[in-house]
C-alpha positions in Angstrom: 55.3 121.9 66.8 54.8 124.3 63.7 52.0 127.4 64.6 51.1 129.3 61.7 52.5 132.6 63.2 52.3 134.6 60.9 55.1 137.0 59.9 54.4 139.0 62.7 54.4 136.4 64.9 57.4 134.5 63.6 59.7 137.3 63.9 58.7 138.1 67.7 59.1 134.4 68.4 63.0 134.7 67.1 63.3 137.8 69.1 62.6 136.1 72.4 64.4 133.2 71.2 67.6 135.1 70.8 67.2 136.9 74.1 66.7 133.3 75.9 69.5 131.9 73.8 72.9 131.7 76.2 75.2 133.6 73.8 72.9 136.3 72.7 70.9 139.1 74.6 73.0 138.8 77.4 72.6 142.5 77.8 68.8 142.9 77.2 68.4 140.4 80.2 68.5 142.2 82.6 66.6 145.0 81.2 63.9 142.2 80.1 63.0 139.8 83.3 60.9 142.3 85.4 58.8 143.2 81.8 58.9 139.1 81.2 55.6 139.3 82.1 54.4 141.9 80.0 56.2 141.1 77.3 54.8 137.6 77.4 51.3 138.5 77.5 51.7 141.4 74.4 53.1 138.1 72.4 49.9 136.0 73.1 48.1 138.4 72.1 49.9 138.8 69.0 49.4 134.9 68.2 45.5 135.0 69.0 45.6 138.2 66.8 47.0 136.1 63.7 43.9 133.0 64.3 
């Protein structure tokens, strides 16, 4: 399932990738869960800005 992210989008997607991932952005996680939210809708709007 390839989206044509964009640049923009592409790097974001790796960023949330790394913080799910279990090795990395342990430390973030914490910080991150109660803005999942937020932080999820700011990325869809990122990938409907790149349509």
């Amino acid at each position: 399932m390839d989206l044509p992210l964009g640049e923009a989008g592409l790097v974001e997607v790796q960023r949330l990738e790394a913080i799910e991932s279990p090795q990395g952005g342990e430390a973030l996680r914490g910080n991150l869960v109660p803005n999942m939210h937020q932080e999820v809708k700011r990325v869809l709007q990122l990938l409907d800005a790149n349509h």
